[in-house]
C-alpha positions in Angstrom: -119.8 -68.2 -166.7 -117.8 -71.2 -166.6 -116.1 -73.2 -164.3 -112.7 -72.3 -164.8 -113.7 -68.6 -164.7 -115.5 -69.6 -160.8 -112.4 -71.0 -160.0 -110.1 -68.2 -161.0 -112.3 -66.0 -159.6 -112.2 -68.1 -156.1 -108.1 -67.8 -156.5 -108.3 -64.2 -156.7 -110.7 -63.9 -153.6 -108.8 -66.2 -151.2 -105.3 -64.3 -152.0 -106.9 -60.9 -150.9 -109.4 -61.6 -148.3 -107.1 -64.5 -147.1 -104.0 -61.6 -147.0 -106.4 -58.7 -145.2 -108.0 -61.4 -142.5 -104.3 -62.8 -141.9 -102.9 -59.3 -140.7 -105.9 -58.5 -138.5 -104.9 -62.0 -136.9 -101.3 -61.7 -137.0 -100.9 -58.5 -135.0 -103.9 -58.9 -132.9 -102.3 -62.0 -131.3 -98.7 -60.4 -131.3 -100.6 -57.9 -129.4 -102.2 -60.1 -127.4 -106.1 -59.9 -128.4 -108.0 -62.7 -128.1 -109.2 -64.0 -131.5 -112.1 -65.8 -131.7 -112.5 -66.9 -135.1 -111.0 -66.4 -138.2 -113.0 -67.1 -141.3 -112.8 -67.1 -144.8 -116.3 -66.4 -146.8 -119.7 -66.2 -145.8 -122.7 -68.4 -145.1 -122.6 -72.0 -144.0 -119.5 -73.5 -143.2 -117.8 -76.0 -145.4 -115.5 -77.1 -142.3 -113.9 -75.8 -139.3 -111.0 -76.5 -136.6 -110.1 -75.1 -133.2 -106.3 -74.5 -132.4 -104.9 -72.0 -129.8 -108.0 -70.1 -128.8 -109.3 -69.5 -132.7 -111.9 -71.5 -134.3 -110.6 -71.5 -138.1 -113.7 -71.8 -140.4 -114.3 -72.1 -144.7 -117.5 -71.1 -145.3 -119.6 -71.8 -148.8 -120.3 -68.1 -150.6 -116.7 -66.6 -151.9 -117.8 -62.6 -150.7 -116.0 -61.8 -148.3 -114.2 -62.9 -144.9 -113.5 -62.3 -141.2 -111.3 -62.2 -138.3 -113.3 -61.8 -135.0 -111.4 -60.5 -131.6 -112.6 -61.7 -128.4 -115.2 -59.7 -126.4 -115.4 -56.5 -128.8 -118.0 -55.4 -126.8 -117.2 -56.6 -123.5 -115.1 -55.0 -120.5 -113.7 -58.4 -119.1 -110.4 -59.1 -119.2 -109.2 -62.3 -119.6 -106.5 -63.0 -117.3 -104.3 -66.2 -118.3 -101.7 -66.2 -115.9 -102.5 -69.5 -113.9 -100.1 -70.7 -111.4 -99.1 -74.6 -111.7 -99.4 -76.6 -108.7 -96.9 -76.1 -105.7 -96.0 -72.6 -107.5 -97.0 -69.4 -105.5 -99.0 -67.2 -107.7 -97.4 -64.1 -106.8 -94.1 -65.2 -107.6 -94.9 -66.0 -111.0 -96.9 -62.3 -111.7 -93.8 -61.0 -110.5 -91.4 -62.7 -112.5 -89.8 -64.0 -109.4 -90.2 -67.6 -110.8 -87.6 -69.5 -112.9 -90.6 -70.5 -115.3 -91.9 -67.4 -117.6 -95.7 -66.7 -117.4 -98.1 -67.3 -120.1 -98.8 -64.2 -121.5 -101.7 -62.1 -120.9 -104.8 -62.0 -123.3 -106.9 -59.5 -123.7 -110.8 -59.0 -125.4 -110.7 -56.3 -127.9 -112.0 -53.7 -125.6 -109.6 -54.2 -122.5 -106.3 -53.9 -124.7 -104.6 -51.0 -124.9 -105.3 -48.1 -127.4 -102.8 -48.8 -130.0 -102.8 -52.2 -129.4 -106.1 -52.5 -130.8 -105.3 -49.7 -133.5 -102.7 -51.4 -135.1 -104.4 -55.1 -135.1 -107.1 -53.2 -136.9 -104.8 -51.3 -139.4 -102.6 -54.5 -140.1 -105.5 -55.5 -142.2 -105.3 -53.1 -144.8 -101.4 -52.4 -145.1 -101.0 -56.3 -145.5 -103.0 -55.9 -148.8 -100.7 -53.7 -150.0 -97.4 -56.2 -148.6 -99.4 -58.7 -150.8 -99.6 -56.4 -153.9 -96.1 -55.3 -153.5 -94.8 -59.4 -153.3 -97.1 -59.5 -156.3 -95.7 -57.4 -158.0 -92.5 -58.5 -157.9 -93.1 -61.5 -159.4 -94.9 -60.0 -162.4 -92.5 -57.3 -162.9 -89.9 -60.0 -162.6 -91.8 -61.9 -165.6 -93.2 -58.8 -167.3 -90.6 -55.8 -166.6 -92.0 -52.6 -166.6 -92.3 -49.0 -168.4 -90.7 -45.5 -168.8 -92.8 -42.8 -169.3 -91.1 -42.2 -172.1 -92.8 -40.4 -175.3 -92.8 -42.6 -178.1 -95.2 -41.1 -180.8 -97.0 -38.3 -181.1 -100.1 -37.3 -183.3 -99.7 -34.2 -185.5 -101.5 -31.2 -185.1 -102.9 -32.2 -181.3 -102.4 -30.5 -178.2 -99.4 -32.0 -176.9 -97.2 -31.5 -180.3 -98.6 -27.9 -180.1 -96.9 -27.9 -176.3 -94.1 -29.1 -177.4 -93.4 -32.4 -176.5 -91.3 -34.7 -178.2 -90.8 -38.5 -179.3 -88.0 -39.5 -176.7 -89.2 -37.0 -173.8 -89.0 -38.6 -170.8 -91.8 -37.2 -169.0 -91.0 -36.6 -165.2 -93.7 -34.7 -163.8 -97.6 -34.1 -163.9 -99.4 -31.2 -162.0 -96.0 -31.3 -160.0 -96.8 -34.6 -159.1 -94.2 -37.3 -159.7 -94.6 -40.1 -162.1 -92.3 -43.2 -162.4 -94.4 -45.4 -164.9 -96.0 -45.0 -168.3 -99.0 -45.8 -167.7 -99.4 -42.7 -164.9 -99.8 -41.2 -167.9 -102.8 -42.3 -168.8 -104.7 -41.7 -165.3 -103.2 -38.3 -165.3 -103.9 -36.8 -169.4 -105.4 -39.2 -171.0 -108.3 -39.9 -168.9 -108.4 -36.0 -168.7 -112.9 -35.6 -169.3 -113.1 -32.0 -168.4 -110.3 -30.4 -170.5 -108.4 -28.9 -168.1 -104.7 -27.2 -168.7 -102.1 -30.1 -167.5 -98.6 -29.2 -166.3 -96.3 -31.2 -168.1 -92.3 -31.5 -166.6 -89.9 -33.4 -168.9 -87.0 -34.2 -169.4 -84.3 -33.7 -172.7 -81.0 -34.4 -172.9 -80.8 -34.0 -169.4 -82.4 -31.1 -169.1 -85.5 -30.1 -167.6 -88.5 -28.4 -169.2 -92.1 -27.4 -168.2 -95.0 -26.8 -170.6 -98.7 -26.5 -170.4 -100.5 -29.0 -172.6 -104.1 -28.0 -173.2 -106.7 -30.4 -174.2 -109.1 -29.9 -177.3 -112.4 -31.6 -177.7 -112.8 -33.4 -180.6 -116.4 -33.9 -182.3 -115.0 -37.2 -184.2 -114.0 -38.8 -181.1 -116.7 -37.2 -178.4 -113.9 -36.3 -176.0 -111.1 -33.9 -174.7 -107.7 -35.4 -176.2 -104.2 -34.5 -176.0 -102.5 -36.4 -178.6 -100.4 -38.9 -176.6 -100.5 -42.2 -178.5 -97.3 -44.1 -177.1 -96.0 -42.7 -174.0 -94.7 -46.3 -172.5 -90.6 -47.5 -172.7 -90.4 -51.1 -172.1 -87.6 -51.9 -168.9 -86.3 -55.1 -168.2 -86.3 -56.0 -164.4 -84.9 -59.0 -164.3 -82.4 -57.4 -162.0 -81.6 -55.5 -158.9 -84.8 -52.7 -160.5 -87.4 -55.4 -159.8 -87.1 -53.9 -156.6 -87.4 -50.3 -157.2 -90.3 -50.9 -160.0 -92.4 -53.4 -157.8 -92.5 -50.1 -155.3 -93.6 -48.1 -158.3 -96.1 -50.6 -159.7 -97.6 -50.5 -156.3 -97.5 -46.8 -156.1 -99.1 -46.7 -159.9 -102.2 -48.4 -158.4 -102.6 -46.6 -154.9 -102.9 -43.5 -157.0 -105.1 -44.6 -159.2 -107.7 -46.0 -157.0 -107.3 -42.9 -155.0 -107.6 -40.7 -158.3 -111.1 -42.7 -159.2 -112.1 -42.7 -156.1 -112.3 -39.1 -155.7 -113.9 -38.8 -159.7 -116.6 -41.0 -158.3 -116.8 -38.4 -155.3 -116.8 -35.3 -157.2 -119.3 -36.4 -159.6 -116.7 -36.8 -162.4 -117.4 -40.3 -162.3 -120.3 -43.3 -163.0 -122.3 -46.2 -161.9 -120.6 -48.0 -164.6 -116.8 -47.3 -163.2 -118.2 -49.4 -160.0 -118.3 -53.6 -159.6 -119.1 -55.9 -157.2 -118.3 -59.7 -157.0 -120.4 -60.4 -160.0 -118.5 -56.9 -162.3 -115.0 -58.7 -160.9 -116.2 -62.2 -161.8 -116.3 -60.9 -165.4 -113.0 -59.1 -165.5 -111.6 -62.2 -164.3 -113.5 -63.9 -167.7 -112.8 -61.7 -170.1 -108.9 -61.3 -168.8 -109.2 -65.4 -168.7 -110.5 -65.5 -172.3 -107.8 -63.3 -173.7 -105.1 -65.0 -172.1 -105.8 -68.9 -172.7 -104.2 -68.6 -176.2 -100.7 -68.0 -174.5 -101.2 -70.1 -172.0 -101.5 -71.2 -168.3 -98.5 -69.4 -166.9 -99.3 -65.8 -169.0 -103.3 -66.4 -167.5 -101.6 -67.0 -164.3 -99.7 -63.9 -164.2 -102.8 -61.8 -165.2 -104.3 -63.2 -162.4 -101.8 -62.2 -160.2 -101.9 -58.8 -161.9 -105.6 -58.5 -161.1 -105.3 -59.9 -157.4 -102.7 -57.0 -156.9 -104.8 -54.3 -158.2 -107.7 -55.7 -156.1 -105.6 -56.1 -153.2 -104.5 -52.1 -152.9 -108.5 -51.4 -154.2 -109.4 -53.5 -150.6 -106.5 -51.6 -148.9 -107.6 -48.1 -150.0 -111.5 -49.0 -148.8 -110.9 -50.0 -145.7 -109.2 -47.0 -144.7 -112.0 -44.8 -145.7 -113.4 -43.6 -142.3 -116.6 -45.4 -143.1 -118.5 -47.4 -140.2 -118.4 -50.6 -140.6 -115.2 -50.7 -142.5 -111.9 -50.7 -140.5 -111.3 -46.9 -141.5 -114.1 -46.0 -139.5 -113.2 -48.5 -136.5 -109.9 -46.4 -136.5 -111.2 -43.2 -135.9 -112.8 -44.5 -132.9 -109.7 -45.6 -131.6 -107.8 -42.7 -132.8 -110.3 -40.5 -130.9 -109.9 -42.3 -127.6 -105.7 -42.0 -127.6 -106.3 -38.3 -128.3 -109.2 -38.2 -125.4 -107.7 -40.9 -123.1 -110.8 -42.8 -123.1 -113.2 -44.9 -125.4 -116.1 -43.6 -127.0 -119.5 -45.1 -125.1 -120.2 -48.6 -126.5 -123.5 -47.7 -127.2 -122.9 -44.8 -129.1 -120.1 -46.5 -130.9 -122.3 -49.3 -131.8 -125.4 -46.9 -133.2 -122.9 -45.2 -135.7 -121.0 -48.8 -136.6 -125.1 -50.3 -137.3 -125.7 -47.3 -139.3 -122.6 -48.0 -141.5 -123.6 -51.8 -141.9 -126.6 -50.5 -143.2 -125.5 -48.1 -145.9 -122.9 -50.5 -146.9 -125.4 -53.2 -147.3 -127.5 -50.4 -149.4 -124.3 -50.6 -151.6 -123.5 -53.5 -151.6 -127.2 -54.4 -153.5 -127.0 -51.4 -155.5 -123.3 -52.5 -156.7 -124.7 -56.1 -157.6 -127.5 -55.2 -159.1 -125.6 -52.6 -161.5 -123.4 -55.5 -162.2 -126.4 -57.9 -163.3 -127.5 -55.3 -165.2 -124.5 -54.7 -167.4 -123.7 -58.8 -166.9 -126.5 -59.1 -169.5 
């Protein structure tokens, strides 16, 4: 691996941990939760600061990051409305003072319910603010695509159904697609031959047909015959907008669409990676690029830091322990109940889901080593 390749790869990292730690923080102290520390990476500390209640800390290995509220497991609150000398407290707790009081702040525990739930939610949607500001830059540079059909192969499934160079394809299982390369997470990706609904448009008008895939000895796979199913759009425009949303969209779906292949068992080992599987995407995508130079190899890093970013969105909300989908439904159970799950309980399941995600987290890296070499 070399060192440009690290360094990349460290770019990428602080964007999206950097982005996910910053919203935790953000809203937390807009809320008024104490924040304790906020840390980027793991291990030793390179160097730290204190300011305003939060000790800011760099640490050594590039896996990961953290922003810590006050007293997560504690019930005091931390009261700092101090009156200054010659000031009668009461006057200032009741607003009867000329001067405005400091404003309260709270541990984790003692703020209120959706308080707390959004400071731990802002983590996760400001991944996806980062990948959306991403992607308007790269759409900006880039463009984007149509899901326009372009070329067909003779004789395969999709001719059979129908379709037609200059279709614009508009729907797929009734579910709407803005970009080309939907497309190719929807049909093309399509292992188990099943029927796909296919809604189109031509000349304005609207047609539905049922493309069914074929399995091909040859090839070893089900195919539908779509070879070019991508118009190129400039954005450089008022669309950048519009198709910054949609590239956003593109990869939410995706990572939810994989997500649930991995779940079902449609999936593989192979379709997961860990620092180590992302260190060499970042390579390979760095090796491919250099010929065109810095600013294209800058872009695709920006392109991979946006897909990443949604990847770490998506994640955390899964109602996992340990991960901030699973702190959530904690919360989300105490506003329905009026009152928070024991601590003790609360902690068993959160220790449980450390655990399993540790399991993971050595079964990811060592599947990555594995295929590194």
């Amino acid at each position: 691996m070399s060192v440009t390749t690290i360094i990349w790869f460290i770019f990428v990292f602080c964007i999206i941990v950097v982005s996910h730690e910053f919203g935790h923080m953000i809203i937390a102290k807009r809320a008024g939760i104490q924040v304790d520390e906020f840390s980027i990476g793991m291990g030793p500390k390179i160097f730290g600061f204190h300011r305003n209640g939060t000790y800011y800390v760099l640490r050594w290995l590039p896996l990961g990051g953290a922003c810590i509220f006050g007293g997560m497991s504690e019930e005091d609150l931390l009261d700092e409305v101090k009156p200054q000398s010659g000031e009668d407290e009461e006057e200032i707790l009741t607003g009867e003072s000329d001067e405005l009081p400091k404003r309260k702040t709270y541990k984790f525990r003692d703020a209120p319910v959706w308080s707390r739930i959004s400071s731990v939610l802002a983590g996760p949607m400001f991944n996806f603010i980062l990948a959306y500001l991403i992607a308007l830059v790269i759409v900006w540079a880039y463009g984007s695509d149509k899901p326009v059909v372009k070329e067909l192969m003779d004789g395969y499934p999709a001719q059979e159904a129908g379709l037609m160079p200059g279709d614009e394809i508009i729907k797929i299982n009734g579910s709407r697609i803005h970009v080309g390369r939907e497309i190719y997470v929807d049909m093309v990706i399509n292992k188990n031959g099943k029927p796909v609904e296919v809604t189109y448009l031509r000349n304005g008008e609207e047609h539905t047909t049922v493309i069914v895939p074929k399995y091909y000895e040859e090839e070893g796979r089900y195919l539908m015959g779509l070879t070019n199913y991508m118009e190129y759009v400039d954005c450089k425009n008022a669309s950048v907008f519009k198709y910054s949303l949609y590239e956003v969209r593109y990869g939410l779906v995706a990572t939810v669409k994989c997500l649930g292949m991995l779940i079902s068992g449609n999936g593989s080992k192979d379709d997961l990676a860990g620092p180590i599987g992302m260190a060499k995407i970042i390579g390979d995508v760095e090796e491919v690029s250099k010929p065109y130079g810095f600013l294209t190899t800058l872009l695709n890093m920006f392109n991979i830091a946006m897909l990443l970013s949604i990847n770490l969105g998506v994640m955390n909300l899964l109602p996992i322990p340990a991960l901030d989908g699973g702190r959530l439904v904690f919360l989300l159970i105490e506003a329905i109940r009026g009152k928070p799950v024991p601590v003790e309980k609360e902690g068993i399941v959160q220790l449980a889901g450390f655990v399993l995600l540790f399991a993971l987290m050595i079964f990811v890296m060592f599947n990555d080593i594995m295929r590194f070499f």
